[in-house]
Backbone bond lengths (Angstrom), bond angles and torsions (degrees), N, CA, C in turn:
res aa  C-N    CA-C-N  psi(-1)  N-CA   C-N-CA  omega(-1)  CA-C   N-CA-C  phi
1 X - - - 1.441 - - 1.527 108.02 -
2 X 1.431 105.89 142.25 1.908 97.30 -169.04 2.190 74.39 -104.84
3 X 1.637 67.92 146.59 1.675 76.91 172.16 1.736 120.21 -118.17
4 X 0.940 134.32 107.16 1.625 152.71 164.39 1.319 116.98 -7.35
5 X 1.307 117.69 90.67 1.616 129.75 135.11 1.409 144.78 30.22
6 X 1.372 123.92 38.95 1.776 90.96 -162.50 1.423 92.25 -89.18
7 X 1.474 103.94 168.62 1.483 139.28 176.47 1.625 92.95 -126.27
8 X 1.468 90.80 112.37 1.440 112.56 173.69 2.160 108.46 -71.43
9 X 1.023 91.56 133.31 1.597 93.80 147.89 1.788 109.93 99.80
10 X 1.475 120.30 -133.97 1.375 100.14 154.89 1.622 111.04 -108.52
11 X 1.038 108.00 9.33 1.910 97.72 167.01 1.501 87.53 -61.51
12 X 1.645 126.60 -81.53 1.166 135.47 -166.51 1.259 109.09 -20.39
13 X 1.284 135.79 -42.96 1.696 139.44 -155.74 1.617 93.86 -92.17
14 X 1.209 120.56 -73.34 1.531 111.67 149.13 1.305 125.53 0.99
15 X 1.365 118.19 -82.17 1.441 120.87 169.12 1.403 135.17 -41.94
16 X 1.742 98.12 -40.83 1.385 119.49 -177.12 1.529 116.15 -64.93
17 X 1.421 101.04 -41.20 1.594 128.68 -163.53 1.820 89.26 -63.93
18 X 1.875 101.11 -67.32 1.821 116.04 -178.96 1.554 98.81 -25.28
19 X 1.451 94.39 -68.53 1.907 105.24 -162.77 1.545 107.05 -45.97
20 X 1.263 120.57 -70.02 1.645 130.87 155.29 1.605 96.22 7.93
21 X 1.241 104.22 -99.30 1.344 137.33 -156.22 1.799 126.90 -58.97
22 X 1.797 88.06 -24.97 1.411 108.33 166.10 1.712 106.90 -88.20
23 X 1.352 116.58 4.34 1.127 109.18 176.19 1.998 117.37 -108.33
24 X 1.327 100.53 -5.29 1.132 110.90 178.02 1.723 121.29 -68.91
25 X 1.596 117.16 143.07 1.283 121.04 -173.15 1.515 108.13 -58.48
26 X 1.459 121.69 -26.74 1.561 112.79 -174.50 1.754 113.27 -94.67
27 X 1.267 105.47 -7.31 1.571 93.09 156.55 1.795 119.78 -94.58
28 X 1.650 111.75 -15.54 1.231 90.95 156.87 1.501 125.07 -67.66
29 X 1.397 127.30 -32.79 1.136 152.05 -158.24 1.554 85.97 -67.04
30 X 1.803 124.45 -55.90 1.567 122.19 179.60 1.631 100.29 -54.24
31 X 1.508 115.80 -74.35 1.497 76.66 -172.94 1.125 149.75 -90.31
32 X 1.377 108.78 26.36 1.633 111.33 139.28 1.327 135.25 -59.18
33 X 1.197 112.02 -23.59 1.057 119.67 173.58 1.547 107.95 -81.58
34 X 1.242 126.64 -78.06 2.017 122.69 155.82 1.638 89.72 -4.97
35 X 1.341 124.95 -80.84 1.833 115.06 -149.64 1.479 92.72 -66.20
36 X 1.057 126.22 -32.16 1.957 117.63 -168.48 1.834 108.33 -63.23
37 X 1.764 92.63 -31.79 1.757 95.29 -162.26 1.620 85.75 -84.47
38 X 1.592 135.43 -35.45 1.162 131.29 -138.04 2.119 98.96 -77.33
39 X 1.050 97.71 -77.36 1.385 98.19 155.77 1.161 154.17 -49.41
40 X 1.764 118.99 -17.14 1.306 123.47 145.62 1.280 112.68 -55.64
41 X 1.366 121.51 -38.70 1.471 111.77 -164.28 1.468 114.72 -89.54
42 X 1.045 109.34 3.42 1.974 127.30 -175.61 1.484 93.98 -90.77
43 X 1.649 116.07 -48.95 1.672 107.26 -170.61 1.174 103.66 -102.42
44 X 1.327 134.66 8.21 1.297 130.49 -171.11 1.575 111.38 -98.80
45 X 1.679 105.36 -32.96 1.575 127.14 160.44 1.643 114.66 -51.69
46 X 1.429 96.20 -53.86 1.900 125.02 -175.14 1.679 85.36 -46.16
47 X 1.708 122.21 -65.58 1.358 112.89 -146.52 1.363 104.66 -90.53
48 X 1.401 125.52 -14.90 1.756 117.01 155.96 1.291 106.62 -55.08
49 X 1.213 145.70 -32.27 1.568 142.14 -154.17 2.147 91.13 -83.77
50 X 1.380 116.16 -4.69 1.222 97.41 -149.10 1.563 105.67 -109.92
51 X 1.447 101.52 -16.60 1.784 141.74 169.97 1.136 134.31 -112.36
52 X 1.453 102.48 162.56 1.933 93.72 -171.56 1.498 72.37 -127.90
53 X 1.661 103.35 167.44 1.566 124.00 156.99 1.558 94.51 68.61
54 X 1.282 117.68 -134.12 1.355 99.92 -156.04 1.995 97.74 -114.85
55 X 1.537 104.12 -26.15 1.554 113.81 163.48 1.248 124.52 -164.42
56 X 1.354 112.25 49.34 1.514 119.94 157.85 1.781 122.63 -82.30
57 X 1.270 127.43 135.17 1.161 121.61 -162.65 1.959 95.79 -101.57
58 X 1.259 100.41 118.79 1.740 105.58 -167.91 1.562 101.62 -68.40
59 X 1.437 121.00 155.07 1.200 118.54 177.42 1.140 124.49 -69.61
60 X 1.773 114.95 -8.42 1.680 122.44 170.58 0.771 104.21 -68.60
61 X 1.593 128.92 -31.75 1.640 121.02 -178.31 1.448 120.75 -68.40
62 X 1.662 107.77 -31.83 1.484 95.64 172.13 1.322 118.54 -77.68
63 X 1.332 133.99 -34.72 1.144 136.61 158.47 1.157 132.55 -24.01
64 X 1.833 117.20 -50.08 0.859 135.53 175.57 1.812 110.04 -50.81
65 X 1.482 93.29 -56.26 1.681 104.53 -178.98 1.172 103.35 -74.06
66 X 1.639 159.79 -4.87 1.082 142.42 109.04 1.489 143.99 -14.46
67 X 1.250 106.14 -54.24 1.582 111.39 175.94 1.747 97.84 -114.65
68 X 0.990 113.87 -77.21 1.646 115.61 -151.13 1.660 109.77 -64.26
69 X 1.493 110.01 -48.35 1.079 108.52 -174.44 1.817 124.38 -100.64
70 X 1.632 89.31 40.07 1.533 112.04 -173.06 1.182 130.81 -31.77
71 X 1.674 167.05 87.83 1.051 154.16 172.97 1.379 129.45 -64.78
72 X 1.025 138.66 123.68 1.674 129.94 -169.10 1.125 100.87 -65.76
73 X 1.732 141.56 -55.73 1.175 128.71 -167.67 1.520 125.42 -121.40
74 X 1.529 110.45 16.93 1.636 128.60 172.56 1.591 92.43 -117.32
75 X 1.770 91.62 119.36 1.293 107.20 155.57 1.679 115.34 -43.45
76 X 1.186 131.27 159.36 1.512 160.23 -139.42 1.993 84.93 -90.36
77 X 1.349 93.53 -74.74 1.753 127.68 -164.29 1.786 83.47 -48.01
78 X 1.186 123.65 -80.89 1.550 129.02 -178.71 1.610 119.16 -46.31
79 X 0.985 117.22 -23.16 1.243 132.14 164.40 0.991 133.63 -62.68
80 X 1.661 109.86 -60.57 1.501 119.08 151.08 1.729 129.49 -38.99
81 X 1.528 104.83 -50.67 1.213 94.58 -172.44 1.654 101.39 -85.01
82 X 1.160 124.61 -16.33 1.475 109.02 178.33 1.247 119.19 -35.21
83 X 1.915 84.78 -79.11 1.513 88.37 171.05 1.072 142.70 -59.93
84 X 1.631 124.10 -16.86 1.379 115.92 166.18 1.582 122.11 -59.17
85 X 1.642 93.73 -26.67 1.547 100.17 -176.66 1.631 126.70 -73.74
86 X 1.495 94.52 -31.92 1.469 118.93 -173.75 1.991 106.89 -72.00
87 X 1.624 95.92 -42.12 1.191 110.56 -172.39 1.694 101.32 -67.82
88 X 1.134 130.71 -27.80 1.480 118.27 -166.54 1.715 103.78 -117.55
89 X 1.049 120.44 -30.95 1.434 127.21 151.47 1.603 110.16 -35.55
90 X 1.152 105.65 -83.92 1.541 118.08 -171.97 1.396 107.32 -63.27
91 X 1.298 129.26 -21.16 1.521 114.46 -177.38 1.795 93.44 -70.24
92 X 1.501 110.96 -55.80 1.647 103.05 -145.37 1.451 85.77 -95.05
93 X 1.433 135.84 41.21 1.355 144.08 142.22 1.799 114.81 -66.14
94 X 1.988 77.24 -65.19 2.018 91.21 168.15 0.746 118.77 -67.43
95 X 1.611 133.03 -33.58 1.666 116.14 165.99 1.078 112.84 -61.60
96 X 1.348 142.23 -38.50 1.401 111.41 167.70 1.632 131.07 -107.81
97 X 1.168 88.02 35.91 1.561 94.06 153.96 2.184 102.09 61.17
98 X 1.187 108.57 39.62 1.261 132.01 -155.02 2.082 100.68 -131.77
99 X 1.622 90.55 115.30 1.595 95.79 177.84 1.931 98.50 50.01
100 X 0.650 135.02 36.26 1.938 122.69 -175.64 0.814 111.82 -69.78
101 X 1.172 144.54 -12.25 1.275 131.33 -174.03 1.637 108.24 -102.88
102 X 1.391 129.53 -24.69 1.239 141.05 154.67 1.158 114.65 -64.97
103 X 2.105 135.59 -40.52 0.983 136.80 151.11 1.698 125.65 -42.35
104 X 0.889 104.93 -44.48 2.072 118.05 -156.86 1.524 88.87 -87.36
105 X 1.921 124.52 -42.66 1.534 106.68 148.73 1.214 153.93 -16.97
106 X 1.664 94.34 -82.56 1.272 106.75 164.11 1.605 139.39 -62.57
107 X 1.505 101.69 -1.36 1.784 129.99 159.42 1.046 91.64 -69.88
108 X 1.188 119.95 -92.41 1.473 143.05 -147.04 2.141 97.13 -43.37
109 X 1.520 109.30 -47.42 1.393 102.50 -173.34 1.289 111.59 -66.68
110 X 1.857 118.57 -27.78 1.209 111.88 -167.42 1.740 107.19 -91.70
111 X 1.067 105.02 13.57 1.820 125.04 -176.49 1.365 97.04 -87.54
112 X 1.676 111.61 -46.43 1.503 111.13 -167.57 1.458 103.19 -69.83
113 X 1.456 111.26 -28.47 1.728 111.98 -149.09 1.922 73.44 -74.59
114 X 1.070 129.40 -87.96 1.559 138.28 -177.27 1.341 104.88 -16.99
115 X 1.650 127.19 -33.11 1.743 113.47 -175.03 2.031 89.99 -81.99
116 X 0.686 108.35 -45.92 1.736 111.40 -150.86 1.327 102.88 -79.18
117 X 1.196 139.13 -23.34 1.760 151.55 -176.95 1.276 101.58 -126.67
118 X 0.969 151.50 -75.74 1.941 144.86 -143.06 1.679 91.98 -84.93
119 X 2.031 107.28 -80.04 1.488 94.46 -169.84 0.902 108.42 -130.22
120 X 1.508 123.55 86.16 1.957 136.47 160.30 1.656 107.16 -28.48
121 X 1.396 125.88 -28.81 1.417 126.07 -167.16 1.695 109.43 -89.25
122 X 1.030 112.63 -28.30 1.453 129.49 177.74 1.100 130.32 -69.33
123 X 1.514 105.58 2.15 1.631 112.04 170.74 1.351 126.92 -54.07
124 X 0.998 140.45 -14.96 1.923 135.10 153.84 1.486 89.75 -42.93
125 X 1.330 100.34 -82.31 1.757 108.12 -154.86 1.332 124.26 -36.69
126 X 1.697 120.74 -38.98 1.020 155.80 -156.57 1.907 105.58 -96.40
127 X 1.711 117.95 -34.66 1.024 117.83 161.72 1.430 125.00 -96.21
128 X 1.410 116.99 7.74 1.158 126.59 -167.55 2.321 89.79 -95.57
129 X 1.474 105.15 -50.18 1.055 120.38 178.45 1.896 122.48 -74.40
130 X 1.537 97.36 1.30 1.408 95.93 160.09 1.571 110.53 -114.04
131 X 1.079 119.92 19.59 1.639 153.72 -136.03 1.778 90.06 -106.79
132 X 2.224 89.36 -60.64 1.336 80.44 172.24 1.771 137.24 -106.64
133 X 1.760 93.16 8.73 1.679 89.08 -174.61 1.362 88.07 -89.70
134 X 0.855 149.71 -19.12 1.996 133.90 -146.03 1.649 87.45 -78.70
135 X 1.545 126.34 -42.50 1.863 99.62 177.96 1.354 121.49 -79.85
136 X 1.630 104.96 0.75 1.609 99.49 175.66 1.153 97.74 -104.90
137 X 1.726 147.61 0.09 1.297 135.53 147.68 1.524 99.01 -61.19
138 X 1.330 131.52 -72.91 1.412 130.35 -153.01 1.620 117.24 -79.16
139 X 1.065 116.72 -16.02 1.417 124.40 169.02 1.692 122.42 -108.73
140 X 1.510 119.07 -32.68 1.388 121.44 152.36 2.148 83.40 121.81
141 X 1.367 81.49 -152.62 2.104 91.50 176.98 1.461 103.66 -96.96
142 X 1.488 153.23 15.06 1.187 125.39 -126.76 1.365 136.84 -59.17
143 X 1.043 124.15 -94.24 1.818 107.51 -151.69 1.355 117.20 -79.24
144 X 1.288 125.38 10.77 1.377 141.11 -178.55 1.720 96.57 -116.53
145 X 1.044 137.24 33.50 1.131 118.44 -172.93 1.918 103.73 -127.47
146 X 1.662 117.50 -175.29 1.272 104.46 -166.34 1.805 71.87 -91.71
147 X 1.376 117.89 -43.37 1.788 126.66 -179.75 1.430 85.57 -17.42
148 X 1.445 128.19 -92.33 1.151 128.49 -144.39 1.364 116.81 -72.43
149 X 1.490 128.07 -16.32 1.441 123.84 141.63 1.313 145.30 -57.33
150 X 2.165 110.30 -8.62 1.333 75.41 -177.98 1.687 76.04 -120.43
151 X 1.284 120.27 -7.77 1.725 114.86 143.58 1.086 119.25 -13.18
152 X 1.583 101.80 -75.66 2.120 101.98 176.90 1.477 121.82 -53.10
153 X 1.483 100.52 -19.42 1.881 107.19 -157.82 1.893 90.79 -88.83
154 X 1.349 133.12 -64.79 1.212 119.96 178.24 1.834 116.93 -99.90
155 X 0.927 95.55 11.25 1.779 80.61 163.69 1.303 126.24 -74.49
């Protein structure tokens, strides 16, 4: 049995107060919100790089999915737009806190497809960024989210 800590004095109350407060539903709810903004804006950057104007898919991009970003069994052409689709879909999903947990998924799968085929070497980056969808798969966006607004409205 591990046995419990006190901190004498007012550090202790300090601490006590932190612990308190780090245990409350609206600071998990903050950083859900931190992981919702953090990763939209990682794939949301990714899928501007992939278009011009507001959604044209540039021909570097198919190219790209031609040679570099090769798939063994998804055509090049389907590839491209997946991910362009997945990439800008799912970002301003997590920004607004909308379906997230189906969003931060379908990241997270197209994270795996990019570690295991595109860049096997990139695993920091790639586990750092499933780092932050896995509590917005298993916990959702909460109380900052549109999820939990229309949650309250028909549940």
């Amino acid at each position: 049995m591990i046995a419990q800590s006190k901190v004498a004095g007012p550090a202790g109350t300090i601490f006590q107060r932190l612990t308190a407060l780090a245990a409350e539903p609206v600071v998990d709810s903050l950083l859900l919100l931190v992981n919702r903004a953090a990763i939209a804006a990682i794939f949301f950057l990714s899928a501007r790089t992939k278009v011009s104007g507001l959604f044209t898919i540039t021909d570097a991009t198919f190219e790209l999915f031609r040679t570099d970003y090769a798939l063994p069994l998804v055509p090049p052409v389907a590839a491209a737009w997946a991910a362009t689709i997945t990439e800008h879909a799912g970002s301003i999903l997590l920004a607004l806190g909308l379906g997230t947990r189906f969003a931060a998924l379908a990241l997270l799968g197209m994270t795996m497809v990019i570690e295991i085929f595109v860049y096997p070497d990139a695993w920091p980056t790639h586990l750092s960024w499933a780092g932050l969808m896995l509590p917005l798969i298993l916990k959702g966006g909460g109380r900052f989210s549109l999820d939990a607004l229309i949650g309250k409205r028909f549940v």
